[in-house]
mmCIF file of the N, C-alpha and C atoms, coordinates in Angstrom:
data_MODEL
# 
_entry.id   MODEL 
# 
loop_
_atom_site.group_PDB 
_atom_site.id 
_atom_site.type_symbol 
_atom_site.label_atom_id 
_atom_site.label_alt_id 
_atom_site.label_comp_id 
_atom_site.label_asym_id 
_atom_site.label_entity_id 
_atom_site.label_seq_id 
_atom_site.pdbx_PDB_ins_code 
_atom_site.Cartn_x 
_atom_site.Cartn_y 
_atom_site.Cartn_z 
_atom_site.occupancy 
_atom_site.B_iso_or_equiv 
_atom_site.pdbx_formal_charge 
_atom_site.auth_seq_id 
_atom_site.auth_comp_id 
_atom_site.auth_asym_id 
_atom_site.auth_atom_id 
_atom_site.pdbx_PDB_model_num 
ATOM 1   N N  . UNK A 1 1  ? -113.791 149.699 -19.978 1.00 0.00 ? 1  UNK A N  1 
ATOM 2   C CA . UNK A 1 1  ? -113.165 148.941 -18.898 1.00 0.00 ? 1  UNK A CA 1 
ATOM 3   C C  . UNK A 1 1  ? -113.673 149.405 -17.534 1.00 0.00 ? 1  UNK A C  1 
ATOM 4   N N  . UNK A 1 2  ? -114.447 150.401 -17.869 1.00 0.00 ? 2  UNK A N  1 
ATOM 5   C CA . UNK A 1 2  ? -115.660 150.808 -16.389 1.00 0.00 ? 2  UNK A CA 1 
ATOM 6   C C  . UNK A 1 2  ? -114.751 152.036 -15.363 1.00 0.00 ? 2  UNK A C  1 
ATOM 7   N N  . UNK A 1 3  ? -114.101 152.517 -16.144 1.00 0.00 ? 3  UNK A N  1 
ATOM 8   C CA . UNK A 1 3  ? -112.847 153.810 -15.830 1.00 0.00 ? 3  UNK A CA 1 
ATOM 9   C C  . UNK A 1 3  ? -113.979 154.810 -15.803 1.00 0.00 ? 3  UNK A C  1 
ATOM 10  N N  . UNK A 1 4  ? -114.913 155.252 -14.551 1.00 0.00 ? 4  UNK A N  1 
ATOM 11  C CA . UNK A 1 4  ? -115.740 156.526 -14.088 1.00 0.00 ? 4  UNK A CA 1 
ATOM 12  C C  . UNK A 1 4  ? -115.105 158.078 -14.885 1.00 0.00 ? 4  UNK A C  1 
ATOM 13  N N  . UNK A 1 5  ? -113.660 158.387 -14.695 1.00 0.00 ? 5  UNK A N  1 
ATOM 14  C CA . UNK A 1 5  ? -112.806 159.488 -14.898 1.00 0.00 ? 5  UNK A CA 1 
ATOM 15  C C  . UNK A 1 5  ? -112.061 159.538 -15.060 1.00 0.00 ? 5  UNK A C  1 
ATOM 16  N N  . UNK A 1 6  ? -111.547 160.126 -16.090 1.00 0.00 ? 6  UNK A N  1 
ATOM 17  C CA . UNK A 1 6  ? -109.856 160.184 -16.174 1.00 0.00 ? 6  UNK A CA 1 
ATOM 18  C C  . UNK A 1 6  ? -109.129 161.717 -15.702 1.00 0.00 ? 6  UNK A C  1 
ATOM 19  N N  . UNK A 1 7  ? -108.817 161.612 -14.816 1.00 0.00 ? 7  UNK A N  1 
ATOM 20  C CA . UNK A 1 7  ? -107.361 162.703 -14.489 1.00 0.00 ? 7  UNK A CA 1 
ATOM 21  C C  . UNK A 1 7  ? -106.787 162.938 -15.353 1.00 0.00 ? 7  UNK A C  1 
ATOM 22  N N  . UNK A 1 8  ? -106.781 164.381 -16.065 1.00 0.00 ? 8  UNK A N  1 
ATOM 23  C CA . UNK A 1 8  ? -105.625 164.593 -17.296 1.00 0.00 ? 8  UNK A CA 1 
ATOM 24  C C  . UNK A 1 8  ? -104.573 165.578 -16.652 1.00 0.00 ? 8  UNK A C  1 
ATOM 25  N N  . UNK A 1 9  ? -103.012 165.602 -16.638 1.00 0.00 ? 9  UNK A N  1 
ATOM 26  C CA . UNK A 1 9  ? -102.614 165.911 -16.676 1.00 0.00 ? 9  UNK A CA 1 
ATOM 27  C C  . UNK A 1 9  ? -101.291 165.756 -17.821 1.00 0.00 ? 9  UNK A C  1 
ATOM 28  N N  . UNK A 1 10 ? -100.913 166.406 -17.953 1.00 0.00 ? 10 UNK A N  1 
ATOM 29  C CA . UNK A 1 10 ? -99.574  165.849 -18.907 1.00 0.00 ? 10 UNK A CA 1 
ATOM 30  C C  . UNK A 1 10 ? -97.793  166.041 -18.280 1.00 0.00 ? 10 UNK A C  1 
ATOM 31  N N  . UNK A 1 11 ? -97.836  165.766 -16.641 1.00 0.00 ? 11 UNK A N  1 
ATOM 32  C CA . UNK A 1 11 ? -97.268  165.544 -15.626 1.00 0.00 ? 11 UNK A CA 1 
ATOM 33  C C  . UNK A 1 11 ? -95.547  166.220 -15.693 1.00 0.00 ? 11 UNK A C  1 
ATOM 34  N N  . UNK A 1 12 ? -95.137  166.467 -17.158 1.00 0.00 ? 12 UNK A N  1 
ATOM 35  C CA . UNK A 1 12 ? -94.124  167.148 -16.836 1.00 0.00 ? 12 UNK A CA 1 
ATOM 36  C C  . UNK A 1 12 ? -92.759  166.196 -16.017 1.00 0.00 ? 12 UNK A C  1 
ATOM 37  N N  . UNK A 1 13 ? -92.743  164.783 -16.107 1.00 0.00 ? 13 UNK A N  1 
ATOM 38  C CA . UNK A 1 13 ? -92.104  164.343 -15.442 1.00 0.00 ? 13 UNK A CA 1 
ATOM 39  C C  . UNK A 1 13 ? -90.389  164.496 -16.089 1.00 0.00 ? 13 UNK A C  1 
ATOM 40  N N  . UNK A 1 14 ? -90.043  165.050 -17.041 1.00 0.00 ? 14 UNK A N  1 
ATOM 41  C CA . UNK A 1 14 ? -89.077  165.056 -17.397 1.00 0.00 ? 14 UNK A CA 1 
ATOM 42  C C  . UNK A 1 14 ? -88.599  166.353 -18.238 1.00 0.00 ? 14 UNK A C  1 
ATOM 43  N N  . UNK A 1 15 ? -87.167  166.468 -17.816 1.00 0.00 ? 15 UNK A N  1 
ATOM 44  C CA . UNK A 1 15 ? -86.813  168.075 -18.256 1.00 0.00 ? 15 UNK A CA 1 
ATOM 45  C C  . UNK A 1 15 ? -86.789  168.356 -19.877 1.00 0.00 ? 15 UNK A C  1 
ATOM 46  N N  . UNK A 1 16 ? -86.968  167.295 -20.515 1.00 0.00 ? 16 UNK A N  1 
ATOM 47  C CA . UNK A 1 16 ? -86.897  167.291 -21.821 1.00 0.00 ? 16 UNK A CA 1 
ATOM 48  C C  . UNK A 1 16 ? -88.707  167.622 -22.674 1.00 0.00 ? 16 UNK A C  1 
ATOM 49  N N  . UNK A 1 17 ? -89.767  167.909 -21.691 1.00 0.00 ? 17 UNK A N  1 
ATOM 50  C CA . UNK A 1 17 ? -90.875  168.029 -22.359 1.00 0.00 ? 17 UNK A CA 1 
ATOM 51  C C  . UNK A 1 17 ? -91.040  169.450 -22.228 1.00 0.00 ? 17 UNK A C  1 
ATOM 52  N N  . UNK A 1 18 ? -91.183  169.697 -23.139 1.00 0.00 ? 18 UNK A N  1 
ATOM 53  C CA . UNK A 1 18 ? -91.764  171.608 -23.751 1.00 0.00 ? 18 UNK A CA 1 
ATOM 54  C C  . UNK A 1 18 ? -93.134  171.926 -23.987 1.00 0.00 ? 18 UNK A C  1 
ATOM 55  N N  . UNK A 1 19 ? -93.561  171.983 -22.440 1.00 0.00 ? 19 UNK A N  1 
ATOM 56  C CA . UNK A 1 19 ? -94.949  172.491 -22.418 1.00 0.00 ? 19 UNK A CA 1 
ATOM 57  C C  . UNK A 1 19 ? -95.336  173.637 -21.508 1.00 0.00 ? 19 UNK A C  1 
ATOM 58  N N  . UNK A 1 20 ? -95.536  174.548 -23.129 1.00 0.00 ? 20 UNK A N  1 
ATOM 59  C CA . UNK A 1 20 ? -95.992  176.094 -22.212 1.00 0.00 ? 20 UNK A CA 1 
ATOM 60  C C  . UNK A 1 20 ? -96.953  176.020 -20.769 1.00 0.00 ? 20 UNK A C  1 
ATOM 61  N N  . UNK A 1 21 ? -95.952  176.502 -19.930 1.00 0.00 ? 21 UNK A N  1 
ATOM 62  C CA . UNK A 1 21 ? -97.066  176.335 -18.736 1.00 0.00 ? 21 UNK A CA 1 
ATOM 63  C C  . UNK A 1 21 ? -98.018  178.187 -18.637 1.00 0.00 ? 21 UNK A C  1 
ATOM 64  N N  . UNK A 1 22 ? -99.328  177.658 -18.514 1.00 0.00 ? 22 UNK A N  1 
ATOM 65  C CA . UNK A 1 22 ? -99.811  179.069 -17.999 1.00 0.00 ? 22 UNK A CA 1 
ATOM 66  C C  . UNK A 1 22 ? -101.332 178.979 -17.842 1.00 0.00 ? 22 UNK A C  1 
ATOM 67  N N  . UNK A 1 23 ? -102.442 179.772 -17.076 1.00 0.00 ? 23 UNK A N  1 
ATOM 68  C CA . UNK A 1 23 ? -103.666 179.790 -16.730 1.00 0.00 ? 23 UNK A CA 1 
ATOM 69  C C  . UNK A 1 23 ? -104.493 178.794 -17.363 1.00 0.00 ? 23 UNK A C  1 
ATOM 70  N N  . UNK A 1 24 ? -105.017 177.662 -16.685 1.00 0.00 ? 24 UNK A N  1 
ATOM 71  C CA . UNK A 1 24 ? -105.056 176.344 -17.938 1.00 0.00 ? 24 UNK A CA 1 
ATOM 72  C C  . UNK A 1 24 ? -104.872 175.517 -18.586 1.00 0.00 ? 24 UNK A C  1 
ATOM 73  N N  . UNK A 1 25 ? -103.263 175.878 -18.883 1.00 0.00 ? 25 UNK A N  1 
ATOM 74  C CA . UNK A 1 25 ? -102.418 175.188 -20.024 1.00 0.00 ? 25 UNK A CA 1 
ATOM 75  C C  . UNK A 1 25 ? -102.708 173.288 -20.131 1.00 0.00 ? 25 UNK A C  1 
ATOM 76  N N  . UNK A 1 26 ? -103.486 173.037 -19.135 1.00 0.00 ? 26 UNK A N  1 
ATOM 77  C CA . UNK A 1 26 ? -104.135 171.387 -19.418 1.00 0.00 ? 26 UNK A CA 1 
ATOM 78  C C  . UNK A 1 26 ? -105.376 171.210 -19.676 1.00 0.00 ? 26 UNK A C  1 
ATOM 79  N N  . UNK A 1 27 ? -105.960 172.248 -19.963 1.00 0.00 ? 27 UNK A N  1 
ATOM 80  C CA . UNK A 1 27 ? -107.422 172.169 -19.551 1.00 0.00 ? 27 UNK A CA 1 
ATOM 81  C C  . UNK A 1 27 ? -107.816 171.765 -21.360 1.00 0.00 ? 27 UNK A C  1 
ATOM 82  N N  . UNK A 1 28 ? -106.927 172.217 -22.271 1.00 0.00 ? 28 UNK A N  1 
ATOM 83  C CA . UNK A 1 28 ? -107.608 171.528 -23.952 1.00 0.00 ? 28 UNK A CA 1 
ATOM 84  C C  . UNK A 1 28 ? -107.504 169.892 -23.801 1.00 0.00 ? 28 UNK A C  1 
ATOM 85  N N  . UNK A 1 29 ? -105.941 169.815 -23.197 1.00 0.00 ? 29 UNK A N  1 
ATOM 86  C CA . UNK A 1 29 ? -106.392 168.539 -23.167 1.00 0.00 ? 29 UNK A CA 1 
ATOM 87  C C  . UNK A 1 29 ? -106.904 167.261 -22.813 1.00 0.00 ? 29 UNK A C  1 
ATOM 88  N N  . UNK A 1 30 ? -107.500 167.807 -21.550 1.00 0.00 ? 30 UNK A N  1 
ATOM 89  C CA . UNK A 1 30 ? -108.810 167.001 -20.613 1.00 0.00 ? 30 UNK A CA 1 
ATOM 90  C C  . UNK A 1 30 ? -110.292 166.868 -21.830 1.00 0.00 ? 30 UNK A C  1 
ATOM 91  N N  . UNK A 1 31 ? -109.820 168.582 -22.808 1.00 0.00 ? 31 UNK A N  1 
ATOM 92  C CA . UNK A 1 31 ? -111.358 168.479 -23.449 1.00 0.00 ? 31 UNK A CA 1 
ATOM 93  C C  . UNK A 1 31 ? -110.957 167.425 -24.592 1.00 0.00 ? 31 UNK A C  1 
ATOM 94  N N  . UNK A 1 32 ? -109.925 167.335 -25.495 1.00 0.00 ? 32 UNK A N  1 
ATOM 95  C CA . UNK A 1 32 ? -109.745 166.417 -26.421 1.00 0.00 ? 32 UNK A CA 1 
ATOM 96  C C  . UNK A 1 32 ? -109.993 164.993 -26.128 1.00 0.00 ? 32 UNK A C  1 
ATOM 97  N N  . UNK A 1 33 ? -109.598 164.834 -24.866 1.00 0.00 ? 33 UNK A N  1 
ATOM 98  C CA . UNK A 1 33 ? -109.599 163.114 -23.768 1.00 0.00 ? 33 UNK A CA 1 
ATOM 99  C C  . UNK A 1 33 ? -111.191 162.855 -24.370 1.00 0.00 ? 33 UNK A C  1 
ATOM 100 N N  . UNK A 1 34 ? -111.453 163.935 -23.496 1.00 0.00 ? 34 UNK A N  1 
ATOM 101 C CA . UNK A 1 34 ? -113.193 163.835 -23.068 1.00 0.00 ? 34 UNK A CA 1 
ATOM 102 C C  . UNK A 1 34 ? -114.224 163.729 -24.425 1.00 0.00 ? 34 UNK A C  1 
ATOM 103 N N  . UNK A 1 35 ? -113.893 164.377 -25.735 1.00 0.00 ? 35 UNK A N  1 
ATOM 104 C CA . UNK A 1 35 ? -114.250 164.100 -27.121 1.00 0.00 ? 35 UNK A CA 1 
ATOM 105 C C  . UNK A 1 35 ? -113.852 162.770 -27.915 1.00 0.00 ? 35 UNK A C  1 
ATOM 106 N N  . UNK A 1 36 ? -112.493 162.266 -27.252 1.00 0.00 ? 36 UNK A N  1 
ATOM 107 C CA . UNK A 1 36 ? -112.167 161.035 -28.075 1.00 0.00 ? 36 UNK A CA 1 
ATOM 108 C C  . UNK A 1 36 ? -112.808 159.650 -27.459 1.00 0.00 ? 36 UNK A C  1 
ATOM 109 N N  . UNK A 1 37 ? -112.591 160.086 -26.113 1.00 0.00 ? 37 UNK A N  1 
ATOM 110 C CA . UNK A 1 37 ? -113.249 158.337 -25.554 1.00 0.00 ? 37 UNK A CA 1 
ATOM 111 C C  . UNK A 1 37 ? -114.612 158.798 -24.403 1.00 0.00 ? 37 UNK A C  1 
ATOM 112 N N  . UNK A 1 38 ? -115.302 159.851 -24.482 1.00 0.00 ? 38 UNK A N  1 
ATOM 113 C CA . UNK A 1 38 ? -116.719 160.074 -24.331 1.00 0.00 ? 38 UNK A CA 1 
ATOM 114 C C  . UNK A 1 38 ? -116.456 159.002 -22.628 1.00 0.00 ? 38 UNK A C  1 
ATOM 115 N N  . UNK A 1 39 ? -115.453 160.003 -21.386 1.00 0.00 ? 39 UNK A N  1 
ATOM 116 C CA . UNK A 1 39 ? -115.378 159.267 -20.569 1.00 0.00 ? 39 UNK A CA 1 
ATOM 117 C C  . UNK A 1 39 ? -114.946 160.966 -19.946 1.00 0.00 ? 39 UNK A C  1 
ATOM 118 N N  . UNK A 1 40 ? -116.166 161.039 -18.631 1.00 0.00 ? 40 UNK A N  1 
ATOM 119 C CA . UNK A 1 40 ? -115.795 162.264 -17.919 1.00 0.00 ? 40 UNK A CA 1 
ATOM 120 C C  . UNK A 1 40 ? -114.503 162.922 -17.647 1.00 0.00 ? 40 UNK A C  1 
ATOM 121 N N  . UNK A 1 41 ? -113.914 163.912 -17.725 1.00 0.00 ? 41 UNK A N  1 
ATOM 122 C CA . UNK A 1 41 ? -112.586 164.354 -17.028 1.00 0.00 ? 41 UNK A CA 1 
ATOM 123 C C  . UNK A 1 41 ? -112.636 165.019 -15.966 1.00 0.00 ? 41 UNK A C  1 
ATOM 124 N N  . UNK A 1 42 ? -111.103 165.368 -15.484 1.00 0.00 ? 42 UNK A N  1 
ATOM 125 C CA . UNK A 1 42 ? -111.047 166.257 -14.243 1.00 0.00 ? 42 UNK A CA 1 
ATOM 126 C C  . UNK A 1 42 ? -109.919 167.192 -15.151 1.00 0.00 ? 42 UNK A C  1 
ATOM 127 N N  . UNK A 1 43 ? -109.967 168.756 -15.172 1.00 0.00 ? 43 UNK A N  1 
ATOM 128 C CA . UNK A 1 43 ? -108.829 169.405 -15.701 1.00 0.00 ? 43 UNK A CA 1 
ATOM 129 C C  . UNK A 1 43 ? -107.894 169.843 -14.793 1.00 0.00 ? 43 UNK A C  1 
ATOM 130 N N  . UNK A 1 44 ? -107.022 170.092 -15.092 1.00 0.00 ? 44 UNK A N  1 
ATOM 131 C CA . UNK A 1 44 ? -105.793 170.654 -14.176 1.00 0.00 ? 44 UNK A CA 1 
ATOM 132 C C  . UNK A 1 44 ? -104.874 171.842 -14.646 1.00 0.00 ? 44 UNK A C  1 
ATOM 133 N N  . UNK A 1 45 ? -104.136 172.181 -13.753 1.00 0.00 ? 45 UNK A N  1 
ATOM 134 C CA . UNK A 1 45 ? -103.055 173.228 -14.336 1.00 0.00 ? 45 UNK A CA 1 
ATOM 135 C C  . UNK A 1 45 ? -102.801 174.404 -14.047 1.00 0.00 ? 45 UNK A C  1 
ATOM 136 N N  . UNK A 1 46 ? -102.737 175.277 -13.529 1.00 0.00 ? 46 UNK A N  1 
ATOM 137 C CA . UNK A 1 46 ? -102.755 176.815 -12.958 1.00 0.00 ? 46 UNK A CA 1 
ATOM 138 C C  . UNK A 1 46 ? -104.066 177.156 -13.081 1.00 0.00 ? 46 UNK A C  1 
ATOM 139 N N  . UNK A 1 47 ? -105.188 176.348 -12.362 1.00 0.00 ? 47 UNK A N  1 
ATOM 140 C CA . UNK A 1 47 ? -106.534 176.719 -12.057 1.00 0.00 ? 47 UNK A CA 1 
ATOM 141 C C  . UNK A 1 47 ? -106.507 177.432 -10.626 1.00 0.00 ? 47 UNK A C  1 
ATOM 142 N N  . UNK A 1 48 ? -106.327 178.222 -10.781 1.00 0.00 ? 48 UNK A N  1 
ATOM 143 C CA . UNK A 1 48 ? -106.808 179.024 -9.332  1.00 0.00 ? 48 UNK A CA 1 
ATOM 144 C C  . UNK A 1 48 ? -107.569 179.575 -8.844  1.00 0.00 ? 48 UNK A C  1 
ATOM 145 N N  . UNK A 1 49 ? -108.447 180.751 -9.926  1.00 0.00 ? 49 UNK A N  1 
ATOM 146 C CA . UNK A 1 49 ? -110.272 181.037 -9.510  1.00 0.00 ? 49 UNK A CA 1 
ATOM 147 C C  . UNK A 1 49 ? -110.813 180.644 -9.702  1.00 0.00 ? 49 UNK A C  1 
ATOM 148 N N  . UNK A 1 50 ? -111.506 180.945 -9.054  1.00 0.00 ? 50 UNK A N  1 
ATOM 149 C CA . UNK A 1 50 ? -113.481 180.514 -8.729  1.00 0.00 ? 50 UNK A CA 1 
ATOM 150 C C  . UNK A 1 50 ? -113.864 180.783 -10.234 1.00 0.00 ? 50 UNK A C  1 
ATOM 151 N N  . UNK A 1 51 ? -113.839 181.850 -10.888 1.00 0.00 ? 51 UNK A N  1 
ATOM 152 C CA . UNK A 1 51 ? -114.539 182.027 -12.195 1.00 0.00 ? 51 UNK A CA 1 
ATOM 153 C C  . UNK A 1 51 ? -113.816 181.172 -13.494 1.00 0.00 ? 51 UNK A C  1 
ATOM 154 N N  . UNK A 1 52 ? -112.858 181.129 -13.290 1.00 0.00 ? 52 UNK A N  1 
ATOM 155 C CA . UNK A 1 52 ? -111.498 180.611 -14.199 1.00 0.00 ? 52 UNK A CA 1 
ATOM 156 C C  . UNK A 1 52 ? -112.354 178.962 -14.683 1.00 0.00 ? 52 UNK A C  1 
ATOM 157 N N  . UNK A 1 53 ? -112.658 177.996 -13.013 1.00 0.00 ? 53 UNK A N  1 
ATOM 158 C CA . UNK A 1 53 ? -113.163 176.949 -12.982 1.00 0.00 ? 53 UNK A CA 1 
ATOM 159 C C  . UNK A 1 53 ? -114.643 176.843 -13.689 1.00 0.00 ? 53 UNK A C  1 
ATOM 160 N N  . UNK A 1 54 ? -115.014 177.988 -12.868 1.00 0.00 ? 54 UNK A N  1 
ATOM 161 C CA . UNK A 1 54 ? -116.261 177.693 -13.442 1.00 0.00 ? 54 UNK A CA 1 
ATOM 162 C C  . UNK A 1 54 ? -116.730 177.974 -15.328 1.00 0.00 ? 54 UNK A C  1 
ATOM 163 N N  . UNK A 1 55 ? -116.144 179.015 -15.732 1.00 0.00 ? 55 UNK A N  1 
ATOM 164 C CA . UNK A 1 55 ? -115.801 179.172 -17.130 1.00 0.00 ? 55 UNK A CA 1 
ATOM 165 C C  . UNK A 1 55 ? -115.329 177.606 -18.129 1.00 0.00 ? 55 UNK A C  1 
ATOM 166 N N  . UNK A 1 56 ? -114.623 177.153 -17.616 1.00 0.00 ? 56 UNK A N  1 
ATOM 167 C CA . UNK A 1 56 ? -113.894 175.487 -17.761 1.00 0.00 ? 56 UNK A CA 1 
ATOM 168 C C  . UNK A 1 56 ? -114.949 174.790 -17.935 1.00 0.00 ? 56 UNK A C  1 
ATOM 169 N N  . UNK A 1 57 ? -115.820 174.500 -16.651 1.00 0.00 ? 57 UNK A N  1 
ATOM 170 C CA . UNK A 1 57 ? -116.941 173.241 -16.566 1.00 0.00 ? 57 UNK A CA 1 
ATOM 171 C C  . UNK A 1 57 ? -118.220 174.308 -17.199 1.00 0.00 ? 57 UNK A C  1 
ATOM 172 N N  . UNK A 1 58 ? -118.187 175.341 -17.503 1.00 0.00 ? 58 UNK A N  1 
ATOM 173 C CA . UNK A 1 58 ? -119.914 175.853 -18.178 1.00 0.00 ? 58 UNK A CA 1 
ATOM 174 C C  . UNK A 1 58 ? -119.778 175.676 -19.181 1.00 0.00 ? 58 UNK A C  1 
ATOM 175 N N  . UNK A 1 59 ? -118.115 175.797 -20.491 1.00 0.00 ? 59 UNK A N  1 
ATOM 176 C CA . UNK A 1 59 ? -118.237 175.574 -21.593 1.00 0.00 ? 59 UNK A CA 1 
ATOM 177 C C  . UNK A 1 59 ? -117.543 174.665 -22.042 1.00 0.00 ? 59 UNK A C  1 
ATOM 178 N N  . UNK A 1 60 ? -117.995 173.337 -21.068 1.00 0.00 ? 60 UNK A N  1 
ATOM 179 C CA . UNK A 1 60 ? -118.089 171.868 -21.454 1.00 0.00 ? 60 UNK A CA 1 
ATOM 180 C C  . UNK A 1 60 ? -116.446 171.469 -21.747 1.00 0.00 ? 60 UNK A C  1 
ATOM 181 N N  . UNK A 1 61 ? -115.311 172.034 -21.258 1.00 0.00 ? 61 UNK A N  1 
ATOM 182 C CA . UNK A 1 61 ? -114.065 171.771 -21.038 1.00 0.00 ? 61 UNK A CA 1 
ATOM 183 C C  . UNK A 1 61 ? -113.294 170.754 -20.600 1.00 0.00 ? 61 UNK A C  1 
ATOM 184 N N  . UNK A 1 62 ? -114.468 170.752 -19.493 1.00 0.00 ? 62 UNK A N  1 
ATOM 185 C CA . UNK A 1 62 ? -113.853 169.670 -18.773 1.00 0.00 ? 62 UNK A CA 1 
ATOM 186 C C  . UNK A 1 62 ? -115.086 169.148 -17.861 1.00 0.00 ? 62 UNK A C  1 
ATOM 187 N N  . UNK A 1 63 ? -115.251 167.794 -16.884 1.00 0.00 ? 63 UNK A N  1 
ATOM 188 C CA . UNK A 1 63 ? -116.183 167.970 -16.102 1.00 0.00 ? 63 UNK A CA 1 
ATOM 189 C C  . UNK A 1 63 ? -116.215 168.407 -14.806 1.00 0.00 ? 63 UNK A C  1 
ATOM 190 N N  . UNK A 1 64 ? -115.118 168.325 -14.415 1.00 0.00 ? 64 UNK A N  1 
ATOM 191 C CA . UNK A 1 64 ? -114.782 168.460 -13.228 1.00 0.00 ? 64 UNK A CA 1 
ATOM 192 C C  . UNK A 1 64 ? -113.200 168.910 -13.018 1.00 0.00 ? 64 UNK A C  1 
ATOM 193 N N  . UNK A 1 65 ? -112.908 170.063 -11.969 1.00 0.00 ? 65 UNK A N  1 
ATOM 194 C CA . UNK A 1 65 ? -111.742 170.714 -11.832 1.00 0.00 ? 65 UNK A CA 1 
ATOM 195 C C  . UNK A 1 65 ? -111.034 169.737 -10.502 1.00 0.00 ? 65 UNK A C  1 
ATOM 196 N N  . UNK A 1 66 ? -109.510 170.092 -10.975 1.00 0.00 ? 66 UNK A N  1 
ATOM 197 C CA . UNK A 1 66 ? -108.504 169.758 -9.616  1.00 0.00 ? 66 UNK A CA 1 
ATOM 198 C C  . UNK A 1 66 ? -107.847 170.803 -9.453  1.00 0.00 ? 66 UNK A C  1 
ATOM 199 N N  . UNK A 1 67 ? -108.081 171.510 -8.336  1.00 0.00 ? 67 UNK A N  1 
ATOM 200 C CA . UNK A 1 67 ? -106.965 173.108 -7.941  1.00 0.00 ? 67 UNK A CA 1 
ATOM 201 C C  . UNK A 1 67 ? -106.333 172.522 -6.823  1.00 0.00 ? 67 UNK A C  1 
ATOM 202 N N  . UNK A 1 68 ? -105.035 172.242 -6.904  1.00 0.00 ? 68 UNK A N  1 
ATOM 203 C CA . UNK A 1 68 ? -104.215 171.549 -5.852  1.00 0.00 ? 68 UNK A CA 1 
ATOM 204 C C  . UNK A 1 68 ? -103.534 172.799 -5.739  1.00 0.00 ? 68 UNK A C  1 
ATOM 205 N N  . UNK A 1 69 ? -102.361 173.626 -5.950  1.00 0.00 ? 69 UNK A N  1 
ATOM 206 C CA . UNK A 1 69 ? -101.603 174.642 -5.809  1.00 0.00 ? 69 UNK A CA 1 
ATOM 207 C C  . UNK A 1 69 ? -102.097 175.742 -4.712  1.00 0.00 ? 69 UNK A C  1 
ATOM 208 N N  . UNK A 1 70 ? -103.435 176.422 -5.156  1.00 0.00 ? 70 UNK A N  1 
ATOM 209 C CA . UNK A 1 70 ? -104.157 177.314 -4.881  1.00 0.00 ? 70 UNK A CA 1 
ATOM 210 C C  . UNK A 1 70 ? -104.620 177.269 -3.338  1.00 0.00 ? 70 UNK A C  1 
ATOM 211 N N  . UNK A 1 71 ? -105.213 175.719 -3.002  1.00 0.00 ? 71 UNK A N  1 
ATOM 212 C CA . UNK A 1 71 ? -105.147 175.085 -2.355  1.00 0.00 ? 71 UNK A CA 1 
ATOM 213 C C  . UNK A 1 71 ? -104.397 175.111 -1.413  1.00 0.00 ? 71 UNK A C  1 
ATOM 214 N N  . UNK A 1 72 ? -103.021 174.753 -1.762  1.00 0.00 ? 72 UNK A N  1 
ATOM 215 C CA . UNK A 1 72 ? -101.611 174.218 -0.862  1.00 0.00 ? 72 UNK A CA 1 
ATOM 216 C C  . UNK A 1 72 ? -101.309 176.100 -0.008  1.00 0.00 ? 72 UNK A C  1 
ATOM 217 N N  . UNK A 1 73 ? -101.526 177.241 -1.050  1.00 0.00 ? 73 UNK A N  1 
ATOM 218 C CA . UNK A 1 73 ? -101.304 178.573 -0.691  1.00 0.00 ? 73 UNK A CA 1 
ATOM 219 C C  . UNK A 1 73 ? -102.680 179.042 0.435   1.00 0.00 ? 73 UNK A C  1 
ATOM 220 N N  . UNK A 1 74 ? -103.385 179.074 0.277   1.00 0.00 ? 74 UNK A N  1 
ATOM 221 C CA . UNK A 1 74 ? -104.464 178.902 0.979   1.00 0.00 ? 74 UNK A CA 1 
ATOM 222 C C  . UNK A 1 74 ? -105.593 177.764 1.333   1.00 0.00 ? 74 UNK A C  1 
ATOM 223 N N  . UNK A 1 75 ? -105.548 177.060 1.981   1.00 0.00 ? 75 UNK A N  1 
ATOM 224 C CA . UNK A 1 75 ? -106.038 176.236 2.633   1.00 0.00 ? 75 UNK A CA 1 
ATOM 225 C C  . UNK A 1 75 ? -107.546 176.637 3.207   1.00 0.00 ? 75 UNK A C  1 
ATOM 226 N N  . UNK A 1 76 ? -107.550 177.840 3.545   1.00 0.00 ? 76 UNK A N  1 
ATOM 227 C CA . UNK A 1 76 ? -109.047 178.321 4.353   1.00 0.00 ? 76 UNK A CA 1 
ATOM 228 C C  . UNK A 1 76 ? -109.546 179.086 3.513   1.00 0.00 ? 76 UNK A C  1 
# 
């Protein structure tokens, strides 16, 4: 349908979903996205280093990172 990327998150919008949060904790499933419909991702989730990210996109995890948090704490 010509969808460039998909954003994976698994958004947590409700108090009833039980998902361990911790260093990553979205980043398998940006890679499962990215194996089933062969359509780039972005991973998310308590990405906060530089090496953390780059570890992610060298062993084909994901294609591309979103560090929003890390971000919001430091800005510069």
């Amino acid at each position: 349908m010509g969808c460039p990327i998909i954003h994976v998150s698994t958004a947590a919008l409700t108090l009833t979903q039980k998902i361990p949060a911790g260093p990553g904790f979205q980043v398998p499933f940006a890679q499962v996205i990215h194996q089933q419909v062969q359509i780039p991702t972005i991973a998310v989730g308590l990405i906060s280093e530089p090496l953390q990210a780059k570890t992610i996109l060298a062993s084909h995890q994901a294609n591309a990172i979103a560090i929003g948090r890390a971000i919001m704490h430091n800005p510069h």
